[in-house]
KEKOLRO-289656 format. One record per residue: residue number from 1; residue in three letters; chain; x, y, z of N, C-alpha, C in turn. Coordinates in steps of 0.001 Angstrom, whole numbers, plus 500000, padded with zeros to 6 digits. Each point is the difference from the previous one (the first is absolute). Layout:
<sites>
SITE   i  aa ch    n_x    n_y    n_z   ca_x   ca_y   ca_z    c_x    c_y    c_z
SITE NUM ALA  A      X      Y      Z      X      Y      Z      X      Y      Z
...
</sites>
This chain:
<sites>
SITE   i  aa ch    n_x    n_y    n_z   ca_x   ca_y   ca_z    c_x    c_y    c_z
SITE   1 UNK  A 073697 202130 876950 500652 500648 501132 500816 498940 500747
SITE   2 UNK  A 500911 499722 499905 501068 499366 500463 500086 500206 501395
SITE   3 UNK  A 499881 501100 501171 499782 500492 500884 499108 498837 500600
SITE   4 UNK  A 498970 499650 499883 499625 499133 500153 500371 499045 500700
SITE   5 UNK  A 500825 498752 498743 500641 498991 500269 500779 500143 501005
SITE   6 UNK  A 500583 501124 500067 501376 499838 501128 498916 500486 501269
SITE   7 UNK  A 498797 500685 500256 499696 499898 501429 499604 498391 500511
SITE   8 UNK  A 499116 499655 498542 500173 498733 500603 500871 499137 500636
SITE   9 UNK  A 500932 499807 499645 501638 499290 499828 500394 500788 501166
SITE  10 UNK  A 499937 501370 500749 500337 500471 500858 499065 499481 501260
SITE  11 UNK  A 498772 500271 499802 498638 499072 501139 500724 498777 499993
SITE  12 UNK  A 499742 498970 499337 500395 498604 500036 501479 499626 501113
SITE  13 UNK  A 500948 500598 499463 501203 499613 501079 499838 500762 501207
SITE  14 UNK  A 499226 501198 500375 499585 500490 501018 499251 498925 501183
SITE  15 UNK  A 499268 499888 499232 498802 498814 500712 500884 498707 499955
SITE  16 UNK  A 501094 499571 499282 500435 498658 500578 501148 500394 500914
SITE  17 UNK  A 500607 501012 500230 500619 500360 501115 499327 500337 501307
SITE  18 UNK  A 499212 500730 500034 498657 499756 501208 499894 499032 500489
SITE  19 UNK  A 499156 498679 498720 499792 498788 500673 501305 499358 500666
SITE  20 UNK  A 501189 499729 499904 501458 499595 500183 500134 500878 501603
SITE  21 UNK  A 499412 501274 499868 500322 500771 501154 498950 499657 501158
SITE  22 UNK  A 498885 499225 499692 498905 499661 500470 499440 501134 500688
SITE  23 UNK  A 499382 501166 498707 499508 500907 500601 498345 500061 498915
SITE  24 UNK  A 499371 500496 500878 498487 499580 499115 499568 501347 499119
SITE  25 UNK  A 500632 501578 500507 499956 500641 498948 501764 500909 499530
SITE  26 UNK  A 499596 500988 499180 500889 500329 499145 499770 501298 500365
SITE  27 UNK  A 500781 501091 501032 499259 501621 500170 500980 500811 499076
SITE  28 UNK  A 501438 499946 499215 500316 500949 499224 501238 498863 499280
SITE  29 UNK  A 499803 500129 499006 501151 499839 498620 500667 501161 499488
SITE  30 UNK  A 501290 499927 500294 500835 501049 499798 500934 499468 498534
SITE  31 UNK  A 499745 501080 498882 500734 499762 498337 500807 500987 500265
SITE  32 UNK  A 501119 499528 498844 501140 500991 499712 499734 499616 498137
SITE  33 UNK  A 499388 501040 499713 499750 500388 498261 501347 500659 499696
SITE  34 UNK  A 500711 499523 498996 501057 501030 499841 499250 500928 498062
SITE  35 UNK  A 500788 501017 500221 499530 501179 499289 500150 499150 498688
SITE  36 UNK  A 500743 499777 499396 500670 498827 498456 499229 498668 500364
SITE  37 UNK  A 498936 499781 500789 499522 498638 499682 498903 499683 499421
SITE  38 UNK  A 499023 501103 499142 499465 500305 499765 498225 499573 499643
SITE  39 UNK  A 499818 500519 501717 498926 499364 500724 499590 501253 500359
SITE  40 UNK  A 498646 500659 499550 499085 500864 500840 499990 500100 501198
SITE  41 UNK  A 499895 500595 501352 500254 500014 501095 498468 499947 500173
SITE  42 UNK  A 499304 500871 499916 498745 500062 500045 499171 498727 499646
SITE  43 UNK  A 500219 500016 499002 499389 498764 498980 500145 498877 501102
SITE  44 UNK  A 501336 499617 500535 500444 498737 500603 499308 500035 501670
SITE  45 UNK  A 499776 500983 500422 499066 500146 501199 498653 500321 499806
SITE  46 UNK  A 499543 499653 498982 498324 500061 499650 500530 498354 499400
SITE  47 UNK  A 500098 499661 499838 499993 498649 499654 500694 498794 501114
SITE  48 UNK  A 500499 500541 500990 500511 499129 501427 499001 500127 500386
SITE  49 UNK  A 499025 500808 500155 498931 500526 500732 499012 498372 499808
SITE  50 UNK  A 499925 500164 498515 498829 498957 498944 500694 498652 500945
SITE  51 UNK  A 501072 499749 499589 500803 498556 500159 499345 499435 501208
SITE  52 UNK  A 500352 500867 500949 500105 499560 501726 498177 499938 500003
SITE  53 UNK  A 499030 500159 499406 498995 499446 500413 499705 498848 500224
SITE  54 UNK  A 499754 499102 500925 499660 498933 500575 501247 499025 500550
SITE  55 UNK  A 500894 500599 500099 501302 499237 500512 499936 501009 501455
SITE  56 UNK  A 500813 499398 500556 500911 500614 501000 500494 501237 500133
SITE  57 UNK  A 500188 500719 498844 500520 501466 499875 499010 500885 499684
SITE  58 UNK  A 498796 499548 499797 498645 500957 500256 500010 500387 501326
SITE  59 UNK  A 499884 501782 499648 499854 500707 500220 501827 500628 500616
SITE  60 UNK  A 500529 499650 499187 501693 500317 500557 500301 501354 499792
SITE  61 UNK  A 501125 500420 500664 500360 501020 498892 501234 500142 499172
SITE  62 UNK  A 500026 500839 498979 501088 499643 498975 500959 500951 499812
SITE  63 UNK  A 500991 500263 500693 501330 500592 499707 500994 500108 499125
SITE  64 UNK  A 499941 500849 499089 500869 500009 499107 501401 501199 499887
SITE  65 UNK  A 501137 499466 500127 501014 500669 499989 500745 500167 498481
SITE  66 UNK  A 499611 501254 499553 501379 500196 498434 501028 499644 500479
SITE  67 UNK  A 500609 499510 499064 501469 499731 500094 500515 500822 498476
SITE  68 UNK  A 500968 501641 500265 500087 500410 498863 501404 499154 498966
SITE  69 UNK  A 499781 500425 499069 501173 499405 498578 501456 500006 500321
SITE  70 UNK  A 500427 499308 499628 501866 500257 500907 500673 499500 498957
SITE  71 UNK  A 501088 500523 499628 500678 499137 498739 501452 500202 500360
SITE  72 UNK  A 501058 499184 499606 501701 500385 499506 500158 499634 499043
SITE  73 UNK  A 500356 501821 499261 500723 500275 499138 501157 498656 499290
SITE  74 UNK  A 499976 499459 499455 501139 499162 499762 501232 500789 499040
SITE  75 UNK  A 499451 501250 499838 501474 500618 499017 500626 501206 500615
SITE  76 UNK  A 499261 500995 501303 500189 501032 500948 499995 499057 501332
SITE  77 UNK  A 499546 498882 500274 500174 499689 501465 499140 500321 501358
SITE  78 UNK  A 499556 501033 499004 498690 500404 501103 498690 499414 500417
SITE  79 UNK  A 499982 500210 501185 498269 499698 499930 499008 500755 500114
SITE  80 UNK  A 499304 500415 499543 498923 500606 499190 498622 499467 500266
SITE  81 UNK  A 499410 500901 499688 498153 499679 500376 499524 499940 498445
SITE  82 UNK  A 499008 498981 500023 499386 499814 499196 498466 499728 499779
SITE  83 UNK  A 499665 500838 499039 498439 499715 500158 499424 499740 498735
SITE  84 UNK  A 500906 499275 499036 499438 499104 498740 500508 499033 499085
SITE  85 UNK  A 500083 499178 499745 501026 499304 499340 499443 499817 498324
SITE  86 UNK  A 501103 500134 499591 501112 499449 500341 500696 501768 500393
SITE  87 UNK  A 501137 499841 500616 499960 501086 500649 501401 500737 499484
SITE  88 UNK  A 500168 501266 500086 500951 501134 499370 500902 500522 501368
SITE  89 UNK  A 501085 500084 500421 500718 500318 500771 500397 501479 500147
SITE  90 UNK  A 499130 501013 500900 499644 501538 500313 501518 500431 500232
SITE  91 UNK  A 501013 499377 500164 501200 500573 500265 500786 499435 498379
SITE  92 UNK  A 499512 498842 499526 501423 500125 499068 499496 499866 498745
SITE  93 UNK  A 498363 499843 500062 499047 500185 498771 500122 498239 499264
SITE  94 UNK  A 501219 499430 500776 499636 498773 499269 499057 498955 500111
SITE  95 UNK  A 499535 499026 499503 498656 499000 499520 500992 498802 501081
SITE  96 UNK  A 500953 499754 500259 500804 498635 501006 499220 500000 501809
SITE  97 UNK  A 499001 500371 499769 499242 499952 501361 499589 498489 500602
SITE  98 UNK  A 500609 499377 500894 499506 498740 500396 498690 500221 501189
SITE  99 UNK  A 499093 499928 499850 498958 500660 501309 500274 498688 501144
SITE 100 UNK  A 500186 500585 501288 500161 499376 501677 498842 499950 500606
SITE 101 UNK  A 499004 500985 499530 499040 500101 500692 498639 501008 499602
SITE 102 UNK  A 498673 499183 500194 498906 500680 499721 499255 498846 499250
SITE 103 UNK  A 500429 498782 499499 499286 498620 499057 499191 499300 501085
SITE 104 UNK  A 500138 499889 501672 499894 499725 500710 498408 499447 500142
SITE 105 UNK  A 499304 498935 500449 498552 500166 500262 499912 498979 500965
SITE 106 UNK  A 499801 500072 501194 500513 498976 501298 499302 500167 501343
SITE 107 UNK  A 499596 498928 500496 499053 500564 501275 501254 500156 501017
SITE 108 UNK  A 499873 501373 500911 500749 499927 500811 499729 499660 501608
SITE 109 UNK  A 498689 500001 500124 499783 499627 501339 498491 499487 500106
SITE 110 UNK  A 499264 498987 500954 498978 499545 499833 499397 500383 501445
SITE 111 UNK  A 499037 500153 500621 499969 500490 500862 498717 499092 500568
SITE 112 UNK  A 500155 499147 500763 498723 499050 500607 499664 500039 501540
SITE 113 UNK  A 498407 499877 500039 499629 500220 501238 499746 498527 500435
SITE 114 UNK  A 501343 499708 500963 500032 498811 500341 499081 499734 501711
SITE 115 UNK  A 498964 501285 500675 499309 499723 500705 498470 499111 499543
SITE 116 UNK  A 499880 499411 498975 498796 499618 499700 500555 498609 499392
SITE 117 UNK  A 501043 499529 500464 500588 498277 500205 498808 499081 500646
</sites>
């Protein structure tokens, strides 16, 4: 489960931004999962859950935002939604899909309770 690794890797720079912020805990980690990055949503918040035991982000909570599939067309010009790759273009049926968006896996906000300095 790969899910895993990345809560870890997600805990870890959490908690060294905390410490930098000189805050002693961690109350919400906010993710942006995009739909094409292909990471369990579920899976990845039962396993942030595991990570954050005994650091700083025990007992946090974990926010996760989809980010859905986005592609341009490179032979219609369009942009188009996408929800698989490699991906087929719903207006011009062609396979020239460059995806913009949905590969995404990124913390977007860290959220520390800096009253316990």
């Amino acid at each position: 489960m790969h899910e895993m690794s990345l809560a870890i890797r997600i805990v870890e720079v959490a908690v060294l931004e905390a410490e930098k912020a000189g805050a002693r805990t961690i109350d919400e980690i906010e993710v942006e999962v995009g739909q094409l990055a292909g990471v369990m949503p579920e899976a990845l918040t039962f396993c942030l859950d595991a990570a954050a035991r005994g650091t700083r982000a025990e007992g946090a909570s974990f926010a996760l935002a989809q980010v859905p599939g986005q592609g341009h067309c490179l032979n219609c010009q369009k942009e188009v939604a996408v929800s698989e790759f490699p991906a087929q273009c719903p207006e011009c049926n062609g396979f020239g899909v460059q995806i913009t968006a949905g590969t995404e896996l990124r913390i977007r906000a860290i959220e520390v309770d800096n009253a316990n300095k």
